[in-house]
N, CA and C atoms of all chains as a GROMACS GRO file, in nm:
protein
  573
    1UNK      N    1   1.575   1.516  -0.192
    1UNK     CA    2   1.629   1.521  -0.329
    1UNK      C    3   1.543   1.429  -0.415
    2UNK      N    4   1.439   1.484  -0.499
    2UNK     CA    5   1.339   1.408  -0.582
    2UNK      C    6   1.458   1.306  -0.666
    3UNK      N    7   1.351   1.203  -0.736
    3UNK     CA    8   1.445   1.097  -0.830
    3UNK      C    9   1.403   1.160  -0.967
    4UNK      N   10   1.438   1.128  -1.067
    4UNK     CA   11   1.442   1.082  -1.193
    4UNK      C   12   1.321   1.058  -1.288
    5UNK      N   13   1.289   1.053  -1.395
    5UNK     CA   14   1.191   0.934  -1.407
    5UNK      C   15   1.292   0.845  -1.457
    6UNK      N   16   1.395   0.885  -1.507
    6UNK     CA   17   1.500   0.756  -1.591
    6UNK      C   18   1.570   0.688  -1.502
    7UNK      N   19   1.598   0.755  -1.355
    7UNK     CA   20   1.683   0.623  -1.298
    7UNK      C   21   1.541   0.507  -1.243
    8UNK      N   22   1.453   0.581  -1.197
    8UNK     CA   23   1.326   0.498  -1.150
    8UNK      C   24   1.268   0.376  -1.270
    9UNK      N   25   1.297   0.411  -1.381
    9UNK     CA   26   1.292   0.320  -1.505
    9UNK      C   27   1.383   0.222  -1.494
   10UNK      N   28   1.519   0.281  -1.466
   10UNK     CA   29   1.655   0.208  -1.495
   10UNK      C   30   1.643   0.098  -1.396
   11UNK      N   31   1.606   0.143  -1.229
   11UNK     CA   32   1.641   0.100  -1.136
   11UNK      C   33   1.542  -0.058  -1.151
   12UNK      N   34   1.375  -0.045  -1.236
   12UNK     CA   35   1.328  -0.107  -1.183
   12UNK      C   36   1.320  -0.221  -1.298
   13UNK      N   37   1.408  -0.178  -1.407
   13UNK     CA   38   1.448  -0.329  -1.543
   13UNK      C   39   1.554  -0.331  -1.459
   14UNK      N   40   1.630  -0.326  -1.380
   14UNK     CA   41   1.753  -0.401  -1.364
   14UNK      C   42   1.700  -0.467  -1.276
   15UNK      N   43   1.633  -0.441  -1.170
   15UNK     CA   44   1.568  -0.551  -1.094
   15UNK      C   45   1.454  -0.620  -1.144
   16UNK      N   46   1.392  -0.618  -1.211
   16UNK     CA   47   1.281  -0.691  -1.248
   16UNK      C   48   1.323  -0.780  -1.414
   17UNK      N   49   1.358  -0.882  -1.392
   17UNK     CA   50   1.301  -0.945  -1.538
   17UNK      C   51   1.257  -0.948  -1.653
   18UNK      N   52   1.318  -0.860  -1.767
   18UNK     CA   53   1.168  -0.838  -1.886
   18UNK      C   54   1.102  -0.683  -1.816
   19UNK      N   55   1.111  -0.641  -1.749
   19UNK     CA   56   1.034  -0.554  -1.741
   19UNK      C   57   0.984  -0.416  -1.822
   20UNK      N   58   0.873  -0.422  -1.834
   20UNK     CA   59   0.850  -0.317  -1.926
   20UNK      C   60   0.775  -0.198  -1.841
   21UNK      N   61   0.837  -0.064  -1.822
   21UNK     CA   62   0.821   0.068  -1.737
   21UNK      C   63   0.748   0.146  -1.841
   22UNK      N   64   0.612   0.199  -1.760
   22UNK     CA   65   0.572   0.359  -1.832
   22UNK      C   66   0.552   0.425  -1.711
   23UNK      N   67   0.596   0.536  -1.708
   23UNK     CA   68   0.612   0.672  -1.599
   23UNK      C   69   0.565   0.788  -1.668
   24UNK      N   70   0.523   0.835  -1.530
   24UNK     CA   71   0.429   0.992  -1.536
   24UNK      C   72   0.439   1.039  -1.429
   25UNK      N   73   0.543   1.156  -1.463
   25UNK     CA   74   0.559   1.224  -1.322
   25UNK      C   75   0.408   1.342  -1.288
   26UNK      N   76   0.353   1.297  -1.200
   26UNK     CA   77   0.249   1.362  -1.176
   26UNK      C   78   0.227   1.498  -1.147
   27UNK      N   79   0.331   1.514  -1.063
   27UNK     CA   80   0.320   1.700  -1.012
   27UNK      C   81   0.442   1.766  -1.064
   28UNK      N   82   0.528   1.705  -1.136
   28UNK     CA   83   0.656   1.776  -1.236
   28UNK      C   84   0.772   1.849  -1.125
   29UNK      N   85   0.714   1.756  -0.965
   29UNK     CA   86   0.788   1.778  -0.899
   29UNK      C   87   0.952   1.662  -0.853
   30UNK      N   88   0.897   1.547  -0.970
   30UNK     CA   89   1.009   1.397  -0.934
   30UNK      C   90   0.983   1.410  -0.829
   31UNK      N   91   0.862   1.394  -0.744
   31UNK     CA   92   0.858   1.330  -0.619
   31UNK      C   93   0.720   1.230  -0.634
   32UNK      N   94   0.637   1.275  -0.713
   32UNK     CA   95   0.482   1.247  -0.690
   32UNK      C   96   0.511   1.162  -0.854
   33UNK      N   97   0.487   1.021  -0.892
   33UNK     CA   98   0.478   0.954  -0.977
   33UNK      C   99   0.416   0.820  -1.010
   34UNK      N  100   0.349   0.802  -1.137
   34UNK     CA  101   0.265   0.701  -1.147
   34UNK      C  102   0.323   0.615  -1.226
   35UNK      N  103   0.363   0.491  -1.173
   35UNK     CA  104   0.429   0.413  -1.317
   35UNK      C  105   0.338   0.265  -1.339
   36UNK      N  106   0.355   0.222  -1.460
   36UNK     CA  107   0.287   0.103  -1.500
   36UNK      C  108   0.367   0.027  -1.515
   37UNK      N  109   0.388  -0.095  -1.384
   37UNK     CA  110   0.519  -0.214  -1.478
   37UNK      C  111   0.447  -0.333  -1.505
   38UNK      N  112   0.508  -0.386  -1.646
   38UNK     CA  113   0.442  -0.540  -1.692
   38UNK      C  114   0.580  -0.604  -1.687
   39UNK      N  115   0.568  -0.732  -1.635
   39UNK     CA  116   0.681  -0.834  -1.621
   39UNK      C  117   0.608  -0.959  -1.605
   40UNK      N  118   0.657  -1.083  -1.714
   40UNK     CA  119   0.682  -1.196  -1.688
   40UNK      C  120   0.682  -1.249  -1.560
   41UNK      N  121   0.774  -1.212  -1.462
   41UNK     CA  122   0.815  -1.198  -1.345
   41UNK      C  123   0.711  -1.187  -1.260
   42UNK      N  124   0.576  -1.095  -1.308
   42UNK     CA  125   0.496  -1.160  -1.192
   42UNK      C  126   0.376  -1.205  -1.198
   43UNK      N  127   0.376  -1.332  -1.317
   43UNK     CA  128   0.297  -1.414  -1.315
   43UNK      C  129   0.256  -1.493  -1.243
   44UNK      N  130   0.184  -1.539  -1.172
   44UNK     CA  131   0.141  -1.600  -1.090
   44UNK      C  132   0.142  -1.517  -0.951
   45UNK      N  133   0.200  -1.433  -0.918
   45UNK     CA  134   0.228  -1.344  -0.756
   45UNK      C  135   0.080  -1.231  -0.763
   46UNK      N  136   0.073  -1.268  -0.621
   46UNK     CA  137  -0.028  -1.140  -0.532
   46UNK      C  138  -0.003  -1.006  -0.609
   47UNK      N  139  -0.086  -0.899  -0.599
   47UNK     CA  140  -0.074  -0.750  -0.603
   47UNK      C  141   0.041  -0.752  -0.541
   48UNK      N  142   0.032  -0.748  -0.399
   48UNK     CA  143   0.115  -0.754  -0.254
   48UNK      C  144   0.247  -0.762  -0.293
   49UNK      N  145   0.237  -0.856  -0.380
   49UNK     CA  146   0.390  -0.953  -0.424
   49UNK      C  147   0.449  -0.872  -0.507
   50UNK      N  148   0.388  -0.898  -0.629
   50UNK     CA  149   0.399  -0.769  -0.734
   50UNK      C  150   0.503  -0.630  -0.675
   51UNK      N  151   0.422  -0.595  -0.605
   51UNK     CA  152   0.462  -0.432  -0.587
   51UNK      C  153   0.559  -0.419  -0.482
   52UNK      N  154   0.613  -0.523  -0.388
   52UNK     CA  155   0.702  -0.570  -0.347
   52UNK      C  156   0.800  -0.568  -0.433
   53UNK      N  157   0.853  -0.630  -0.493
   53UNK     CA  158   0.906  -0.672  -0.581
   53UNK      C  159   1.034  -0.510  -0.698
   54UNK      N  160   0.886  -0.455  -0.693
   54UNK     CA  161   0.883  -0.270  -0.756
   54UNK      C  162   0.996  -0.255  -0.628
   55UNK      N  163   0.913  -0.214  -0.535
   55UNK     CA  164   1.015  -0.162  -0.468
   55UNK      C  165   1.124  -0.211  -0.410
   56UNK      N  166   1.166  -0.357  -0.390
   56UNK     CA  167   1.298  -0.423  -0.343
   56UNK      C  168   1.354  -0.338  -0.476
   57UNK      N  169   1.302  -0.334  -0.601
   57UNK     CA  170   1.393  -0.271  -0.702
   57UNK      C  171   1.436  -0.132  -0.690
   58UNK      N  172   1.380  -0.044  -0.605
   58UNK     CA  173   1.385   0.045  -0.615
   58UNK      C  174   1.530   0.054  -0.514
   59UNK      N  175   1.546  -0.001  -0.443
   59UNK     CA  176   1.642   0.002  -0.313
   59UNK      C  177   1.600   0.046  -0.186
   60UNK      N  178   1.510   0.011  -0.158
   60UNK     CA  179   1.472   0.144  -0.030
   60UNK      C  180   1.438   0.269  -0.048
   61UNK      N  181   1.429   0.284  -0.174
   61UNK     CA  182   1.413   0.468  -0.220
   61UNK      C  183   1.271   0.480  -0.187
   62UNK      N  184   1.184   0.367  -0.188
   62UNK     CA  185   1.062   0.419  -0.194
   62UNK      C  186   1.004   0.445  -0.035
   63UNK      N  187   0.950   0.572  -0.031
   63UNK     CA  188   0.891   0.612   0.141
   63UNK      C  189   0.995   0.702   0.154
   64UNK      N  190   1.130   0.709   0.105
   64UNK     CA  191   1.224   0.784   0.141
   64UNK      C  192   1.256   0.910   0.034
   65UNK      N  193   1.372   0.863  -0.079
   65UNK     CA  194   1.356   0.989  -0.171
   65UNK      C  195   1.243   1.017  -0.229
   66UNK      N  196   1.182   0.911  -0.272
   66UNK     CA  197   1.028   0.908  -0.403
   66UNK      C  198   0.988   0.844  -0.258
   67UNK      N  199   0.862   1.004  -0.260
   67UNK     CA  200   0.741   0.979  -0.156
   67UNK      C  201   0.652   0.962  -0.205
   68UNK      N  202   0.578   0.922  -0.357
   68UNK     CA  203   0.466   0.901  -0.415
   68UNK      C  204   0.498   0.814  -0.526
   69UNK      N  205   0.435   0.702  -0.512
   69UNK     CA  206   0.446   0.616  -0.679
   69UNK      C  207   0.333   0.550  -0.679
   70UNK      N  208   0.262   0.601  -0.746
   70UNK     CA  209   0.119   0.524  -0.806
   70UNK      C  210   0.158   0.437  -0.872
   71UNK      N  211   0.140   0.283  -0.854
   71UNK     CA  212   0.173   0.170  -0.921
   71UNK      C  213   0.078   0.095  -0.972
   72UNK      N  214   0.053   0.031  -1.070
   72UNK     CA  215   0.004  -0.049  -1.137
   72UNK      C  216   0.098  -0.164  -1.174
   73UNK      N  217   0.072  -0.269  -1.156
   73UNK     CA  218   0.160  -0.389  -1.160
   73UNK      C  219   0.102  -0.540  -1.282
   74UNK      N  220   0.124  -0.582  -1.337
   74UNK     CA  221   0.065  -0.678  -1.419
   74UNK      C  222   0.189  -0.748  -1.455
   75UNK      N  223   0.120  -0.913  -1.477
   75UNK     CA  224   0.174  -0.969  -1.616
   75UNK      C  225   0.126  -0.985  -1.760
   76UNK      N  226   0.239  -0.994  -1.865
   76UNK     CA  227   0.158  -0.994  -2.019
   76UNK      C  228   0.075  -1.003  -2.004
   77UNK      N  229  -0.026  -1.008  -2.083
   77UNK     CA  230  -0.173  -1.062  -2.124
   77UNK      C  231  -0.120  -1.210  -2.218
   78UNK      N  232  -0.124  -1.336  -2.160
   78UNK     CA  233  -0.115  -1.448  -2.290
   78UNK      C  234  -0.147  -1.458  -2.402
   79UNK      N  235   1.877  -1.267   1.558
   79UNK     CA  236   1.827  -1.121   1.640
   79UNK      C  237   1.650  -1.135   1.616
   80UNK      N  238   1.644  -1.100   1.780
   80UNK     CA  239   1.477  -1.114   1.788
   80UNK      C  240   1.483  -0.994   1.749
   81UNK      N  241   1.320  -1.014   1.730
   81UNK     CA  242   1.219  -0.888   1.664
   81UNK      C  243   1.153  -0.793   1.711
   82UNK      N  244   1.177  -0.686   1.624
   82UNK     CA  245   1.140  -0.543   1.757
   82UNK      C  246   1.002  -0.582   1.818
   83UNK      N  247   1.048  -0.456   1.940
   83UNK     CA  248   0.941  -0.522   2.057
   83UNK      C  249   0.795  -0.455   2.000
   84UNK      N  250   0.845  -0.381   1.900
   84UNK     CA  251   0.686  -0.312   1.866
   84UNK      C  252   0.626  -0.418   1.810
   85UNK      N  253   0.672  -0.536   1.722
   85UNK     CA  254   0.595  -0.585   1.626
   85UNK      C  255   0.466  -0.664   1.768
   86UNK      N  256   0.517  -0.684   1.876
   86UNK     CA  257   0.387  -0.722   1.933
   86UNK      C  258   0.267  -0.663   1.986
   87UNK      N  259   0.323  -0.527   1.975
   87UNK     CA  260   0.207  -0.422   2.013
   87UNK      C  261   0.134  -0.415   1.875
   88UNK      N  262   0.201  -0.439   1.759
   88UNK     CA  263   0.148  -0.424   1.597
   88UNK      C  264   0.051  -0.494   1.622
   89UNK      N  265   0.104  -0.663   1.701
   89UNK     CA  266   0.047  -0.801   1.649
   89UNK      C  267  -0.117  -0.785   1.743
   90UNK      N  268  -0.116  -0.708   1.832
   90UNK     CA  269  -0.223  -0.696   1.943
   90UNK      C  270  -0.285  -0.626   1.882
   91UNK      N  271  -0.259  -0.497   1.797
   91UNK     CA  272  -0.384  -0.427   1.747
   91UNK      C  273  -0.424  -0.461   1.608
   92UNK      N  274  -0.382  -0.559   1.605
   92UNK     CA  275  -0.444  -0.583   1.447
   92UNK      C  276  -0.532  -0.698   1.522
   93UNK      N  277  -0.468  -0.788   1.619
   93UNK     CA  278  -0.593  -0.905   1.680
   93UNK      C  279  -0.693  -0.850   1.714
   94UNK      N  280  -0.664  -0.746   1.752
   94UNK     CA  281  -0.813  -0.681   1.806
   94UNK      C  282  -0.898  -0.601   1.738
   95UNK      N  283  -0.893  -0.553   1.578
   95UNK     CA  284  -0.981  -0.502   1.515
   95UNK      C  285  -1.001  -0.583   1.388
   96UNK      N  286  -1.127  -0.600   1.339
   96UNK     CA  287  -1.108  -0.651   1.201
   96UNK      C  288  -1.073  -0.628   1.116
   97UNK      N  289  -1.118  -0.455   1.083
   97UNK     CA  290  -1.054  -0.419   1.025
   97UNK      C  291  -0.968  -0.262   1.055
   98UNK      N  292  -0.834  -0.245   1.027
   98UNK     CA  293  -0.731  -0.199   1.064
   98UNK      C  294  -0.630  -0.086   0.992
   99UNK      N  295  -0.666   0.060   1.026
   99UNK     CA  296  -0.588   0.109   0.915
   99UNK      C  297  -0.489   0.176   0.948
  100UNK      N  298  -0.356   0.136   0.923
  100UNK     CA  299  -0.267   0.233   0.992
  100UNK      C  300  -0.223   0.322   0.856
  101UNK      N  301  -0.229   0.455   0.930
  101UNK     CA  302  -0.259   0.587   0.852
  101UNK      C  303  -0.184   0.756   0.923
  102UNK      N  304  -0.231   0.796   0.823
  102UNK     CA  305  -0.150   0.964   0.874
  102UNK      C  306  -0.296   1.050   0.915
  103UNK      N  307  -0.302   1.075   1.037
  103UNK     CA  308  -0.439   1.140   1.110
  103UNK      C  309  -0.522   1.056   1.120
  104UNK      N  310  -0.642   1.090   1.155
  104UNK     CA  311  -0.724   1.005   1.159
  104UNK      C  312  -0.855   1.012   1.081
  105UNK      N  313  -0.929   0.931   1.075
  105UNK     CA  314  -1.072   0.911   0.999
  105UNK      C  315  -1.112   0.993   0.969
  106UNK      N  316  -1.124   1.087   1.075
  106UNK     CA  317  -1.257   1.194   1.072
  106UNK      C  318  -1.132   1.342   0.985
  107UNK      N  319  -1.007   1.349   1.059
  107UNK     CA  320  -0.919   1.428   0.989
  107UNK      C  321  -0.736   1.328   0.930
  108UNK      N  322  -0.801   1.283   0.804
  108UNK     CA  323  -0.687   1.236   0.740
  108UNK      C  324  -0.594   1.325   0.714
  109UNK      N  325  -0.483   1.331   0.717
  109UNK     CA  326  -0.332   1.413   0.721
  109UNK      C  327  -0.261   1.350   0.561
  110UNK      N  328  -0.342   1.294   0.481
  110UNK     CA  329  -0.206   1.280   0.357
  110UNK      C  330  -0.339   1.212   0.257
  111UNK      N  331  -0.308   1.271   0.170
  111UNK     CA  332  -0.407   1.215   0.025
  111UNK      C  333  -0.410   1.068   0.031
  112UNK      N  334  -0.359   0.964   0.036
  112UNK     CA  335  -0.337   0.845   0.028
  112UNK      C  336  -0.429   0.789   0.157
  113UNK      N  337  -0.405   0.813   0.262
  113UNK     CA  338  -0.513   0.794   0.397
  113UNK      C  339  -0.589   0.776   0.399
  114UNK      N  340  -0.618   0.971   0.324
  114UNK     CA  341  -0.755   0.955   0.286
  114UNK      C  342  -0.823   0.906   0.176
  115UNK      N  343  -0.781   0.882   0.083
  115UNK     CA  344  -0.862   0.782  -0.022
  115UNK      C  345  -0.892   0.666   0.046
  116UNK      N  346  -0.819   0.587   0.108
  116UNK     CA  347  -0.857   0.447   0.150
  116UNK      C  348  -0.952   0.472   0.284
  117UNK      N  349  -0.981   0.582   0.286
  117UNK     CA  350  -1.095   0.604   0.404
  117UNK      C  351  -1.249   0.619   0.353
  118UNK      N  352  -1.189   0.684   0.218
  118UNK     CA  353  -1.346   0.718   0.135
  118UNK      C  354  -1.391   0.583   0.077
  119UNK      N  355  -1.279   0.497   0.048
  119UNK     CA  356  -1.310   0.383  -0.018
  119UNK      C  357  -1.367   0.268   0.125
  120UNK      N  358  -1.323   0.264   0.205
  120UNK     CA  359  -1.423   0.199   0.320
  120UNK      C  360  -1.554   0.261   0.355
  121UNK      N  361  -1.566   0.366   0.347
  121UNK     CA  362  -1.641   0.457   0.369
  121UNK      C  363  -1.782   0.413   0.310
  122UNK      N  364  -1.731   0.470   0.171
  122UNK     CA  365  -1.834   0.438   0.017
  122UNK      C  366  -1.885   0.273   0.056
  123UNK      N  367  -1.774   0.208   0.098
  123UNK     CA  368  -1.827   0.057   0.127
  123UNK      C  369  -1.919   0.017   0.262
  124UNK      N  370  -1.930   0.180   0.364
  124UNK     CA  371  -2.006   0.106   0.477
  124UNK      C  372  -1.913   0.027   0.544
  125UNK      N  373  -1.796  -0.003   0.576
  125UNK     CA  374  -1.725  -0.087   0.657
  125UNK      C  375  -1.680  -0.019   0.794
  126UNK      N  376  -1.703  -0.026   0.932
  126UNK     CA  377  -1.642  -0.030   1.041
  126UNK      C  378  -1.502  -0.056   1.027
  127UNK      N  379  -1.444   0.040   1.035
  127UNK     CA  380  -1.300  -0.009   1.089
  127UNK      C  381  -1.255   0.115   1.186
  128UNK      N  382  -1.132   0.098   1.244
  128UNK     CA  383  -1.017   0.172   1.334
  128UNK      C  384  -0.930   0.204   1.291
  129UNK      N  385  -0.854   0.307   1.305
  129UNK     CA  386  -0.791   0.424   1.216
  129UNK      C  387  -0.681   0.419   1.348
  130UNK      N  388  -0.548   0.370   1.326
  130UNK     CA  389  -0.401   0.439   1.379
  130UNK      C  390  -0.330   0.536   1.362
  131UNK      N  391  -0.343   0.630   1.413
  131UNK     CA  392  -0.260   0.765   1.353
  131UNK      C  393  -0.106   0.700   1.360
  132UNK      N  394  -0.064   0.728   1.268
  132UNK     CA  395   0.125   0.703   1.302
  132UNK      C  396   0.227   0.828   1.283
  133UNK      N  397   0.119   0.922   1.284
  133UNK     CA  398   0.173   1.044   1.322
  133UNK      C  399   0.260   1.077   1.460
  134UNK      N  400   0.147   0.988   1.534
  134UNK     CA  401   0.175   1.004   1.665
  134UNK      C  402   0.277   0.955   1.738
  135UNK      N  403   0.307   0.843   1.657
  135UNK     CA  404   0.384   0.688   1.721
  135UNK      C  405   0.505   0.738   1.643
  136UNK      N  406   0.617   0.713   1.599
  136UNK     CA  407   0.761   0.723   1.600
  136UNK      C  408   0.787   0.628   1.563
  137UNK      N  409   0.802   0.542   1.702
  137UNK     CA  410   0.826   0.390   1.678
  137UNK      C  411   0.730   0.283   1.594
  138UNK      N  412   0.554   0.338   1.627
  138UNK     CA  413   0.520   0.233   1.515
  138UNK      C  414   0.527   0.256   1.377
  139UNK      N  415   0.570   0.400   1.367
  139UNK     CA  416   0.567   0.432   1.209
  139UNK      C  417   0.644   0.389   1.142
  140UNK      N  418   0.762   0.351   1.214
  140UNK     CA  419   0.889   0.244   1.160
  140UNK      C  420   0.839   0.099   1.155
  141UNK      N  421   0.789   0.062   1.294
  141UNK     CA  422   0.773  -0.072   1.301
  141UNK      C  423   0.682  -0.122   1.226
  142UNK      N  424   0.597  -0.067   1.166
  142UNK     CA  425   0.489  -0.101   1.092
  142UNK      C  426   0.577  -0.145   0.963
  143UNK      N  427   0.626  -0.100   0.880
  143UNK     CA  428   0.681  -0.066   0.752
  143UNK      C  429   0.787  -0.213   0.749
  144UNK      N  430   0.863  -0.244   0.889
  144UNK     CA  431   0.918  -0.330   0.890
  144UNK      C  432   0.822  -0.447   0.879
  145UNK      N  433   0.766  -0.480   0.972
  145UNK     CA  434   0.646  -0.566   1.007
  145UNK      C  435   0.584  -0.635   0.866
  146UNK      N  436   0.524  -0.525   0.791
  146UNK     CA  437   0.431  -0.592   0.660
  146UNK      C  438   0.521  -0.583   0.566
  147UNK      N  439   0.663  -0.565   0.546
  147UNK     CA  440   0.775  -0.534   0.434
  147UNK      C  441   0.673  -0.460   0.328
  148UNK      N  442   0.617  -0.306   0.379
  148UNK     CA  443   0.623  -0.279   0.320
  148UNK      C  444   0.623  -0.083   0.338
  149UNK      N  445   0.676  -0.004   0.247
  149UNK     CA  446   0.742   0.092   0.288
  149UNK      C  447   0.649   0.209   0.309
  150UNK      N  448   0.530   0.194   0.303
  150UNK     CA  449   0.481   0.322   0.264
  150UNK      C  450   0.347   0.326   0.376
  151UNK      N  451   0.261   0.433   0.390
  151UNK     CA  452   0.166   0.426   0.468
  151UNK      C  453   0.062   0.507   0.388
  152UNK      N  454  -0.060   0.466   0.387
  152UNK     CA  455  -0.147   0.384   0.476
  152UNK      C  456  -0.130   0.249   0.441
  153UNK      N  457  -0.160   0.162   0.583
  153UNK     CA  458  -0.143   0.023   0.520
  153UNK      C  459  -0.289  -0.080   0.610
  154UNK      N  460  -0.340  -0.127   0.524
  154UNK     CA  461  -0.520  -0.174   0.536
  154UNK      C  462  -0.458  -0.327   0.618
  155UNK      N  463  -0.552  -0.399   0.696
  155UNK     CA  464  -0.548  -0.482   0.743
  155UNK      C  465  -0.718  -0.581   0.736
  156UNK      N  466  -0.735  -0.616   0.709
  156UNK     CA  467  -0.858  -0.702   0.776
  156UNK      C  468  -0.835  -0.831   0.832
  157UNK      N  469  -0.889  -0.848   0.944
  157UNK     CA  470  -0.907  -0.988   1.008
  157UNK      C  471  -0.739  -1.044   0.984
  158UNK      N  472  -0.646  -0.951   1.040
  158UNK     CA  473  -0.484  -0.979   1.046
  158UNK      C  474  -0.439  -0.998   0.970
  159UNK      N  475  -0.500  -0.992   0.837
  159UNK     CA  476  -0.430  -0.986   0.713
  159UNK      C  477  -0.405  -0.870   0.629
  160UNK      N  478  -0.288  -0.908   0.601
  160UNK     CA  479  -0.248  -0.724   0.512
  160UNK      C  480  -0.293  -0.716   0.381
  161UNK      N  481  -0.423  -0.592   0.376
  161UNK     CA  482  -0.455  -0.628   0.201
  161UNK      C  483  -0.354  -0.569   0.130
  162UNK      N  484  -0.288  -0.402   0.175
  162UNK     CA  485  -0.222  -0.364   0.068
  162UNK      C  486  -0.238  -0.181   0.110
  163UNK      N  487  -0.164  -0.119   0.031
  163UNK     CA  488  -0.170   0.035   0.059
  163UNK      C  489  -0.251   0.098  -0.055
  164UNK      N  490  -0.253   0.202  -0.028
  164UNK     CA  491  -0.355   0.260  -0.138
  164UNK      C  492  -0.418   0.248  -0.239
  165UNK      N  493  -0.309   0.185  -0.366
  165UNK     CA  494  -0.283   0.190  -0.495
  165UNK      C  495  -0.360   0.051  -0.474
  166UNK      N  496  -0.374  -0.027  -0.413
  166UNK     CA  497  -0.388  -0.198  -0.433
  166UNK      C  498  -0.520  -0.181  -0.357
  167UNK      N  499  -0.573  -0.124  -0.253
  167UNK     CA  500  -0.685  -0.081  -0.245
  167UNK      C  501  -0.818   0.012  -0.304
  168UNK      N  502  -0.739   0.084  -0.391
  168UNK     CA  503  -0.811   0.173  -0.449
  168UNK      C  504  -0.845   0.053  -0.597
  169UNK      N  505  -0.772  -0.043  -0.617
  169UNK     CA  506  -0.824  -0.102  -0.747
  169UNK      C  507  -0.884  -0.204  -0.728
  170UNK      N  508  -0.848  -0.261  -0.551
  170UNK     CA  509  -0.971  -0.370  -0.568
  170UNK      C  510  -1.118  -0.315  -0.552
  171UNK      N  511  -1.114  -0.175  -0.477
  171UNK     CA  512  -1.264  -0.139  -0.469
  171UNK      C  513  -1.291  -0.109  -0.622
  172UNK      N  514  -1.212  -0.102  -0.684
  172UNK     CA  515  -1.271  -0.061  -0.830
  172UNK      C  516  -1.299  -0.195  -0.924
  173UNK      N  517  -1.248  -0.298  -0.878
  173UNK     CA  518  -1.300  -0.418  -0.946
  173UNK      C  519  -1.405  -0.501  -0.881
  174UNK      N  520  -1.430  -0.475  -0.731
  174UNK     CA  521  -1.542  -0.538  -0.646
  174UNK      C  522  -1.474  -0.689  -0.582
  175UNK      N  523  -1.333  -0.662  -0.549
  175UNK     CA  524  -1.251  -0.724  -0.491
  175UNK      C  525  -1.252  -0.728  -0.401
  176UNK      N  526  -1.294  -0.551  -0.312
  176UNK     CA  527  -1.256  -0.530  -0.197
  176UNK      C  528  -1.394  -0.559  -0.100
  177UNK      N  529  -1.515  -0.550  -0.189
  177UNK     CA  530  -1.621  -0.607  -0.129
  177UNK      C  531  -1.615  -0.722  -0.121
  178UNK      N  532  -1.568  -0.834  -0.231
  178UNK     CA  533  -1.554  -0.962  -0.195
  178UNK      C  534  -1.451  -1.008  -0.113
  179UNK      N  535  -1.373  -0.959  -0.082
  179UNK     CA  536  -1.270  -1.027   0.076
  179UNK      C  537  -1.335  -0.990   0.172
  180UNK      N  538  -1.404  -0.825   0.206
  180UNK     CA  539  -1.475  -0.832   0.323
  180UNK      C  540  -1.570  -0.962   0.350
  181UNK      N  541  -1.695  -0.956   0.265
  181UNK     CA  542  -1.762  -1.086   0.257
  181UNK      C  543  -1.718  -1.215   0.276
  182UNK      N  544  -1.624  -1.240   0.240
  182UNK     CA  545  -1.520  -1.392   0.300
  182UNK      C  546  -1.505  -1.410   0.413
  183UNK      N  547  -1.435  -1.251   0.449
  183UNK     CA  548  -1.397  -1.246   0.585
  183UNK      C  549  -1.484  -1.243   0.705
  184UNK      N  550  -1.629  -1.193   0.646
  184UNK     CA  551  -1.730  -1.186   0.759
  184UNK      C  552  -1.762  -1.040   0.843
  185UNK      N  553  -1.718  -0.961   0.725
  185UNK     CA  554  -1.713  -0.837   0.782
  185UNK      C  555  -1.841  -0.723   0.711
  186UNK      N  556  -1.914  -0.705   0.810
  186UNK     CA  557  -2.065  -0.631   0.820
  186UNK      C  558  -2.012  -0.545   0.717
  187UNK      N  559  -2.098  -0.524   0.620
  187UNK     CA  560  -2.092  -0.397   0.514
  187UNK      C  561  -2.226  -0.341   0.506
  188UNK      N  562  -2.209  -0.235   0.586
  188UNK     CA  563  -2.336  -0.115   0.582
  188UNK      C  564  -2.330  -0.062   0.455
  189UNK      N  565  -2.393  -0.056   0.317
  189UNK     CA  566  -2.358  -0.010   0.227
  189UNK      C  567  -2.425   0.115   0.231
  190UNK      N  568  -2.357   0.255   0.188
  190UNK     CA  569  -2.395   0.366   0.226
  190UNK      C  570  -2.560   0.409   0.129
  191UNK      N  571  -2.616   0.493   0.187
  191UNK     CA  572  -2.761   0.466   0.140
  191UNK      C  573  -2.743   0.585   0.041
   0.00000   0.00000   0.00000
């Protein structure tokens, strides 16, 4: 059962801090998606950390319902 | 509660290669777009490494995911350290990141001619 792009948005400002989501569902199948998150939140943290982080937000969905998320992870620019 | 018994078969094959890719098929025939990008991107770099199918394994395809907390596969290793899955590999080779940790690490880069 593919996700959303709006709960995958929803899911990942309620877990993340400030977070600011852009999504692109890639194959218009809600399975295959590329999102860009910027957060405060991971200033100073690894890639590793970062995208960790994505997915503790996600709940476990990721590998499971959403089998593709191209991520890009950053903080602001100062 | 101790820790599954796979994570020491994990912990043995990552001691034993430098660099380490656990993946869907193998090298020569990658099984999932993601695999294979991080194969072209070692590739393009000339790096030796060893390719885990976790097609095959059951148990490490779980245990892996537990192991590096993280959910998805392919997942890169060098010299026992976890760089990252696709998305985090595909941008350090694009910033010349991924050549500079090999180089730290001491790892021969045949650069392709």
């Amino acid at each position: 059962m593919p996700m959303a792009a709006h709960d995958i948005i929803q899911l990942i400002k309620a877990g993340i801090p400030g977070a600011e989501v852009e999504i692109q569902d890639l194959a218009g199948d809600g399975d295959h998606y590329a999102a860009t998150v910027v957060s405060p939140a991971f200033a100073g943290k690894s890639k590793i950390q970062q995208h960790q982080m994505v997915y503790g937000a996600l709940g476990g969905r990721m590998g499971g319902v959403l089998h593709a998320l191209k991520l890009t992870t950053m903080a602001p620019k100062a | 509660m101790s820790e599954p018994e796979v994570f020491s078969r994990i912990r043995s094959e990552i001691g034993k290669n430098d660099v380490l890719l656990f993946m869907k098929g193998t090298p020569v025939f990658p099984q999932c777009g993601f695999s294979a990008a991080v194969v072209e991107v070692l590739s393009d770099l000339g790096v030796k490494f060893q390719g885990v199918n976790i097609l095959t394994d059951a148990e490490l395809r779980q245990g892996i995911k537990e192991f590096s907390q993280w959910p998805t596969i392919p997942q890169l290793y060098v010299k026992g350290e976890f760089v990252g899955g696709c998305d985090i590999v595909r941008e350090m080779a694009e910033t010349g990141e991924l050549e500079q940790l090999m180089k730290e690490k001491g790892v021969a880069l045949a650069k392709a001619a």
